[in-house]
C-alpha positions as CSV (number, residue, x, y, z in Angstrom):
1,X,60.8,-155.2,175.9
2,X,57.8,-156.5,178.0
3,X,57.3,-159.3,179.0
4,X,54.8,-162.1,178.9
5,X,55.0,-162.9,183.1
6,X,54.9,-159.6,183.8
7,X,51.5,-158.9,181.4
8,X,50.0,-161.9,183.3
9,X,50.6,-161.0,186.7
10,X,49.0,-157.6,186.0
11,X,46.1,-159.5,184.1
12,X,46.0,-161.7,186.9
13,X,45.4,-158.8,189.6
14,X,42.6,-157.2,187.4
15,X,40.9,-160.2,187.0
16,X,40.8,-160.5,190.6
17,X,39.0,-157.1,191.1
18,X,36.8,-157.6,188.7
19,X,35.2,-160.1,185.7
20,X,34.2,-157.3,183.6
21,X,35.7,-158.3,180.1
22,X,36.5,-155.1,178.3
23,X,36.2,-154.9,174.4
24,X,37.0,-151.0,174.1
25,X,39.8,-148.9,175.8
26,X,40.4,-145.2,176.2
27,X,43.4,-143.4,177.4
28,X,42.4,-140.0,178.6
29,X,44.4,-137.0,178.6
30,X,45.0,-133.9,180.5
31,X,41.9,-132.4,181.7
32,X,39.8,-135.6,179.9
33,X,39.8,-137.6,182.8
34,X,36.3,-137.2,183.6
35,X,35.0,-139.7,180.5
36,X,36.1,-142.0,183.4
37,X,33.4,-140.8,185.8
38,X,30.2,-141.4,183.3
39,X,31.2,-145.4,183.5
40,X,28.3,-147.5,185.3
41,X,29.1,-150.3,187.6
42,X,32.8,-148.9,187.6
43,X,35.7,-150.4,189.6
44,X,38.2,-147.9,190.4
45,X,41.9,-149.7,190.7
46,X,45.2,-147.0,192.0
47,X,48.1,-147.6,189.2
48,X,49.9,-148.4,192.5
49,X,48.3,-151.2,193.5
50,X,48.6,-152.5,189.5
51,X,51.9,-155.0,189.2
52,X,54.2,-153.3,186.9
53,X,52.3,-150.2,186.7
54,X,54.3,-146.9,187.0
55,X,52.5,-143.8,188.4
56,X,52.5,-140.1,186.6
57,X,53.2,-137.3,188.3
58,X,51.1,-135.3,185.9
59,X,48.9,-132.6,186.9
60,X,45.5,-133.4,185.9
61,X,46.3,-137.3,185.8
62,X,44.2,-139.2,188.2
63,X,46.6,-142.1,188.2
64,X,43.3,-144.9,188.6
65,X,42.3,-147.8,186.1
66,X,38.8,-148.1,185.8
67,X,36.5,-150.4,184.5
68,X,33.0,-150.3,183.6
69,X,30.1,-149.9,181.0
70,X,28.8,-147.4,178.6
71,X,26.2,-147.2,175.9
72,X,26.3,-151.0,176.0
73,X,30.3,-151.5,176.3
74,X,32.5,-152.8,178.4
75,X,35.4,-150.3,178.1
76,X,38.6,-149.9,180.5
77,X,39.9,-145.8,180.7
78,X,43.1,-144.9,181.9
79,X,42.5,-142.0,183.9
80,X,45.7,-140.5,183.4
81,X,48.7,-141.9,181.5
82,X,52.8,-142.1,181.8
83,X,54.9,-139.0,180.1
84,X,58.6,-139.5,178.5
85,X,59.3,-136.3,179.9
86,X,58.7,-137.8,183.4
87,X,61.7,-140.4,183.5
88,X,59.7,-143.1,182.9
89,X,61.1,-145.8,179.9
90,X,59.1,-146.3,177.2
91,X,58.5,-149.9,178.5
92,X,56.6,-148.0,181.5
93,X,55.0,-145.5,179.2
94,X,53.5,-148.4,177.2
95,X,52.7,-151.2,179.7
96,X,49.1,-150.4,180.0
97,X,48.4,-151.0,176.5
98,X,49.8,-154.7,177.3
99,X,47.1,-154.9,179.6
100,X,44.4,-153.6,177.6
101,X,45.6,-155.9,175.0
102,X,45.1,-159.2,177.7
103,X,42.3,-157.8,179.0
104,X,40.9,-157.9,175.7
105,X,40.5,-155.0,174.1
106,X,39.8,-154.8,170.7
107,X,39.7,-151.2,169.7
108,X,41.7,-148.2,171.4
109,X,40.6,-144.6,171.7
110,X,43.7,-142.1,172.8
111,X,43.4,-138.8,173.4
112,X,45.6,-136.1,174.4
113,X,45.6,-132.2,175.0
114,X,47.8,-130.4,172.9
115,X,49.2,-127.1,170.7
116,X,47.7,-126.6,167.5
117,X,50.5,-126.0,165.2
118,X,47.8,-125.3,162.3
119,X,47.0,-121.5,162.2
120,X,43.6,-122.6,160.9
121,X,42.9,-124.4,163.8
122,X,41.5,-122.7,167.4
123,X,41.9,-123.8,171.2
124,X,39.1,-125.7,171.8
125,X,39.0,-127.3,168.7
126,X,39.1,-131.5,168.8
127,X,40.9,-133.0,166.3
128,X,41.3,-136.6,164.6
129,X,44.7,-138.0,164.1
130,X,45.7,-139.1,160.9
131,X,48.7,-139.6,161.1
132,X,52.0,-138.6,163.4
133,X,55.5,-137.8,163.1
134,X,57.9,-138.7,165.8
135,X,60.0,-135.8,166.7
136,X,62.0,-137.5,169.6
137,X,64.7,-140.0,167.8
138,X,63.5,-143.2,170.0
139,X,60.7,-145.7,169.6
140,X,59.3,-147.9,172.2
141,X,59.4,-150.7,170.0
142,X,63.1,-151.3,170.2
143,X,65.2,-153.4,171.7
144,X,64.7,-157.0,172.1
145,X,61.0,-158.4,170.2
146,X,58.9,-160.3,172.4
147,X,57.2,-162.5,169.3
148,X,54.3,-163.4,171.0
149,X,53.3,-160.0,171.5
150,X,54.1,-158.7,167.9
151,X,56.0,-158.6,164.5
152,X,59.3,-157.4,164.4
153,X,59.3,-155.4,162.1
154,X,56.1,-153.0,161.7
155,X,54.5,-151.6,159.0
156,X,52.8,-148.1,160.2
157,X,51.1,-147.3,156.9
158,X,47.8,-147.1,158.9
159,X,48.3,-146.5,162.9
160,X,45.5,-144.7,163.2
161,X,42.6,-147.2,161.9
162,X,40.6,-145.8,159.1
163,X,37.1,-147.2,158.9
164,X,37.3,-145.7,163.2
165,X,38.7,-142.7,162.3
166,X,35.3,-142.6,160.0
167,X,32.7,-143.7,163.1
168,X,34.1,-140.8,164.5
169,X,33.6,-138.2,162.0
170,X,30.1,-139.5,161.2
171,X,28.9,-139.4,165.6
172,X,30.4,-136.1,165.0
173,X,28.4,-134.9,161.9
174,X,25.2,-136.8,163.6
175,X,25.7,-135.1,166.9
176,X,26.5,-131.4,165.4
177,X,30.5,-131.4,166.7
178,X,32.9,-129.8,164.4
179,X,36.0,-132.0,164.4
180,X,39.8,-131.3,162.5
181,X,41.7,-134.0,160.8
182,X,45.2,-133.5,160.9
183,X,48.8,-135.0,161.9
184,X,50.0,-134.9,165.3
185,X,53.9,-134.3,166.0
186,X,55.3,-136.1,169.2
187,X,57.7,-133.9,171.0
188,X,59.6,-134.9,174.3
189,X,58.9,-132.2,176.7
190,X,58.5,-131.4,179.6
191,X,59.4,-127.7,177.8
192,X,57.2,-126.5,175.4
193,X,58.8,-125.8,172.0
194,X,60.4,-122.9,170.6
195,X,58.7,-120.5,168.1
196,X,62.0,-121.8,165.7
197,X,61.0,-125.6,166.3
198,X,56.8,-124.7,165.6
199,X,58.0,-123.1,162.3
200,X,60.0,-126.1,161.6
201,X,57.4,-128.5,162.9
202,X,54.6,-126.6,160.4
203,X,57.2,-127.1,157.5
204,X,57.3,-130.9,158.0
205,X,53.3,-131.3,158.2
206,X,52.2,-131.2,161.2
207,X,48.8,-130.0,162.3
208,X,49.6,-130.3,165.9
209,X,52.2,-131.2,168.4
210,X,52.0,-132.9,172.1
211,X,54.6,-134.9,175.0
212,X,52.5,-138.3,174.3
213,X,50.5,-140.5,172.1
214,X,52.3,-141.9,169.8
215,X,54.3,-144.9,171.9
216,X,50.7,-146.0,173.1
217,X,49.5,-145.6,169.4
218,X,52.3,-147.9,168.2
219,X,52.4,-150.6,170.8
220,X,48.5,-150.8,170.2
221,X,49.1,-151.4,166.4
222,X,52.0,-153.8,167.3
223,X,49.5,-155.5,169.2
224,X,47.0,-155.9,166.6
225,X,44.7,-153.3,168.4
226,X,42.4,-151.2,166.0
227,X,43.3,-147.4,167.1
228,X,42.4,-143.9,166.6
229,X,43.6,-140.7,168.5
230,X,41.8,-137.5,169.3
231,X,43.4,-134.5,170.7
232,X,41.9,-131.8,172.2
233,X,43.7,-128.6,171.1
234,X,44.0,-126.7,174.3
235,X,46.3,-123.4,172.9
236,X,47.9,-122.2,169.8
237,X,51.4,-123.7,170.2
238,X,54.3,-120.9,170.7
239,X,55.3,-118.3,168.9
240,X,51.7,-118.3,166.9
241,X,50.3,-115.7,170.0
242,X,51.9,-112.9,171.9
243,X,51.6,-114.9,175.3
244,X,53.5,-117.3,177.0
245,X,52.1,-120.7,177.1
246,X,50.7,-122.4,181.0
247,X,49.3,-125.7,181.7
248,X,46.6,-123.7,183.3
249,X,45.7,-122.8,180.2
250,X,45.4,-126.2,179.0
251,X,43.3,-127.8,181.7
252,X,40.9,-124.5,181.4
253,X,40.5,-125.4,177.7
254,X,40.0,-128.9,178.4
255,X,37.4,-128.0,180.9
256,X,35.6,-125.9,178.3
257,X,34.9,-128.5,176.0
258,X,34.8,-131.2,178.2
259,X,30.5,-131.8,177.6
260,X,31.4,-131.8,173.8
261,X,34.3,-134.4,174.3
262,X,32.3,-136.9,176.6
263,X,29.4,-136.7,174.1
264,X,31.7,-137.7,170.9
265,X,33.3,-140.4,172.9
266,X,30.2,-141.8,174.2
267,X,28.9,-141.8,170.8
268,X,31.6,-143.2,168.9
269,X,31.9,-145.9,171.5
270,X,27.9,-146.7,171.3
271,X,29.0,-147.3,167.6
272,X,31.3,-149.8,168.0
């Protein structure tokens, strides 16, 4: 459960960087980091100097909050987020969004690199999530409830915020992108899955699958944040190809469409 104190001292510490009152958020994936770097008048803040901030070991997570503008906005990126497959609890995992929330942010953009599970789909390919399916038996929503942070008891009919998941498909058509719409499936890592388990994971409906995402997408909806994922799909997930699957492979993917990426989100966030 989080808790209130802890929210405000981490609120407290950002507030003393900066006065810069954030409407939008962003949580940047593997190899997306650099949305962070377009931000004007930017303060860049360590996770470890952040009270209650945990700090990921993830290659191609630069482990910094940072707050600044963009096409008239006020937006705070994580640059880099917290894994399950890292150790961390879901509690850690999730924190940021707190923050976000008591920073006050509005609406949430999360994105992710992942395996496209959808043999129609192709690395490179960005794709907006409709909807996901939790592959890992837990949920970072139990335990005890802190009521004033949310409901108990959630309704997920609509995680990921429709009229946003719209904005984003119409910057796209504007702008020329090709974008997917499909569900994402949240697996634990840190292993990749098993042909057997993509087969299985195709059969249930989903479109893609990734180690992350979905915790952050249901704490923001349990706080009343309007969200919407994108994930870039990096590589076919396994078994689809004759070739073993790299993380290498997934940050040079990333790279590739990283001009395209920035554009959208920049776009989408001028929207709002």
């Amino acid at each position: 459960m989080h808790h209130t104190k802890d929210i405000l001292e981490s609120l407290s510490f950002i507030q003393s960087r900066t006065d810069m009152k954030p409407t939008v958020g962003i949580i940047l994936g593997s190899g997306l980091g650099p949305f962070a770097d377009t931000l004007e008048n930017a303060v860049h803040i360590p996770y470890s100097e952040i009270p209650h901030f945990a700090k990921s070991e993830a290659v191609g997570h630069a482990n910094e909050l940072v707050i600044g503008t963009i096409a008239g906005k006020n937006v705070v990126a994580m640059k880099g987020r917290f894994h399950y497959y890292e150790g961390f609890s879901l509690d850690q995992v999730t924190f940021p969004v707190r923050l976000m929330k008591a920073l006050g942010v509005e609406k949430l953009i999360i994105t992710n690199a992942c395996g496209a599970v959808n043999t129609e789909f192709n690395p490179g390919d960005l794709m907006i999530i409709t909807d996901h399916i939790n592959l890992t038996a837990n949920n970072p929503l139990i335990g005890p409830n802190n009521p004033e942070l949310g409901v108990r008891f959630l309704d997920v009919s609509e995680v990921y915020n429709k009229e946003l998941r719209q904005t984003i498909k119409d910057v796209a058509t504007e702008q020329g992108v090709s974008v997917r719409e499909g569900v994402y499936a949240w697996w634990t890592g840190p292993t990749y899955e098993t042909p057997a388990e993509i087969r299985m994971i195709r059969t249930l409906g989903a479109d893609a699958v990734g180690m992350s995402t979905v915790p952050e997408a249901l704490v923001a909806h349990h706080s009343q944040i309007k969200t919407v994922g994108i994930s870039c799909l990096t590589n076919m997930a396994c078994g689809i190809l004759e070739q073993p699957l790299s993380h290498d492979e997934v940050i040079e993917t990333a790279e590739k469409v990283k001009a395209t990426f920035l554009k959208l989100v920049t776009g989408v966030i001028e929207r709002f």
